[in-house]
C-alpha positions as CSV (number, residue, x, y, z in Angstrom):
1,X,57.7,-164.9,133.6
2,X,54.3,-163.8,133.0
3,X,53.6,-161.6,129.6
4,X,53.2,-158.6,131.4
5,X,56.0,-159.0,133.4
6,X,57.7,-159.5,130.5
7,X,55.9,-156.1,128.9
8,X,57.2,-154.3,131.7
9,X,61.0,-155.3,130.9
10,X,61.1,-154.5,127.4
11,X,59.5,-151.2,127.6
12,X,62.1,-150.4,130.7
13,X,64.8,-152.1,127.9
14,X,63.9,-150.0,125.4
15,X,64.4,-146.4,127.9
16,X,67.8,-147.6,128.4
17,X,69.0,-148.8,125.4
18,X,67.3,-145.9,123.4
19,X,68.1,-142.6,125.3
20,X,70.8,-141.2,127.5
21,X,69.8,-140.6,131.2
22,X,67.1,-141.6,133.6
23,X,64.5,-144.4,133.1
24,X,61.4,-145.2,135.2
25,X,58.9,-147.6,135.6
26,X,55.5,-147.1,136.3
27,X,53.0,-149.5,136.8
28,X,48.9,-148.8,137.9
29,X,46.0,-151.1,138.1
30,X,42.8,-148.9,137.6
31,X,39.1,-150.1,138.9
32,X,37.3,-152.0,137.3
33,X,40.4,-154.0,136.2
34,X,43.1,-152.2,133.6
35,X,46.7,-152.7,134.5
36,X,48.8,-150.1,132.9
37,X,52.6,-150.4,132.4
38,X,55.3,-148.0,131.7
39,X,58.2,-146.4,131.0
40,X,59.3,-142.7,131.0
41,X,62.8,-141.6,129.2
42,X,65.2,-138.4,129.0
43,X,64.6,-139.0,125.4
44,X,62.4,-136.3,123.7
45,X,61.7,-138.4,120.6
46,X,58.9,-140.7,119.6
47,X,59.6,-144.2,119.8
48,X,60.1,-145.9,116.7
49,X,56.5,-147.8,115.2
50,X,56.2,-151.5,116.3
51,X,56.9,-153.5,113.0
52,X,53.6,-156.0,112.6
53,X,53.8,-159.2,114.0
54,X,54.9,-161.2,111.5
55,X,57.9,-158.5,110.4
56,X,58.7,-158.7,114.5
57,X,59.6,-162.8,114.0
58,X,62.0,-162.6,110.8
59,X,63.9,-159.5,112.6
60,X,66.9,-159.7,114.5
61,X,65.7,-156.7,116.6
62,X,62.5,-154.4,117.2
63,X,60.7,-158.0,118.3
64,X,59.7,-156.4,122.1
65,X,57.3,-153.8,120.9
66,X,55.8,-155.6,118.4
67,X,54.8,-158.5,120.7
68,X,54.0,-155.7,123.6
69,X,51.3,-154.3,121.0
70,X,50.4,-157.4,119.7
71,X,49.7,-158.9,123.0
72,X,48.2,-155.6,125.2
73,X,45.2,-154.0,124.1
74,X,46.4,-150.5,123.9
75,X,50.2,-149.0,123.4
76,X,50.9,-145.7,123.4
77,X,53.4,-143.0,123.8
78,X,52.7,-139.3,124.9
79,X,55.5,-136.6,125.8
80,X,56.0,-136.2,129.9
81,X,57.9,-134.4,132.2
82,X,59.4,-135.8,135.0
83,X,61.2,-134.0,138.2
84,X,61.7,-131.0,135.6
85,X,63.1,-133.1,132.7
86,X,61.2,-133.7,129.2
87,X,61.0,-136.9,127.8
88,X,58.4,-139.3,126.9
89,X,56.2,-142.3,128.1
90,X,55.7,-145.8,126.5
91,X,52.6,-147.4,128.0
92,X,50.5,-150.6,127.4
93,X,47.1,-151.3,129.4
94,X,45.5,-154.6,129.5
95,X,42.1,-155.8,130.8
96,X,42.1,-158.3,134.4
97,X,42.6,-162.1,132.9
């Protein structure tokens, strides 16, 4: 499986495991080459901070986001609303390889 496809898993992971209700998946390539992925939540509360890196590898959990942030070159989350429902969005973009 290809890191990004990998990316797009864990962020989807983390809706589901994390919150209570629906999960989605969004996934856009922008001109001149950024690939954004995605994932909206029912869940109203930040995501927890990606532990660096190295803190990732000794965990036994909390690894996903880490190696998503280590690995995209942006990650971000932003409040969203979705077919009248709050939650929030957990995104990485990454340039073409």
């Amino acid at each position: 499986m290809c890191h990004r496809a990998r990316w797009a898993a864990e962020l989807v992971a983390n809706a589901v495991r994390h919150t209570k209700g629906p999960a989605a998946l969004r996934v856009r390539w922008s001109p001149p080459g950024t690939l954004r992925i995605g994932a909206w939540d029912a869940g109203p509360s930040p995501p927890q901070p990606p532990q660096t890196l190295a803190a990732a590898l000794e965990a036994e959990d909390g690894r996903g986001l880490a190696l998503v942030r280590a690995r995209s070159d942006l990650w971000r989350w932003q409040p969203f609303a979705r077919d009248g429902s709050w939650g929030k969005f957990v995104w990485c973009e990454a340039g073409a390889a």
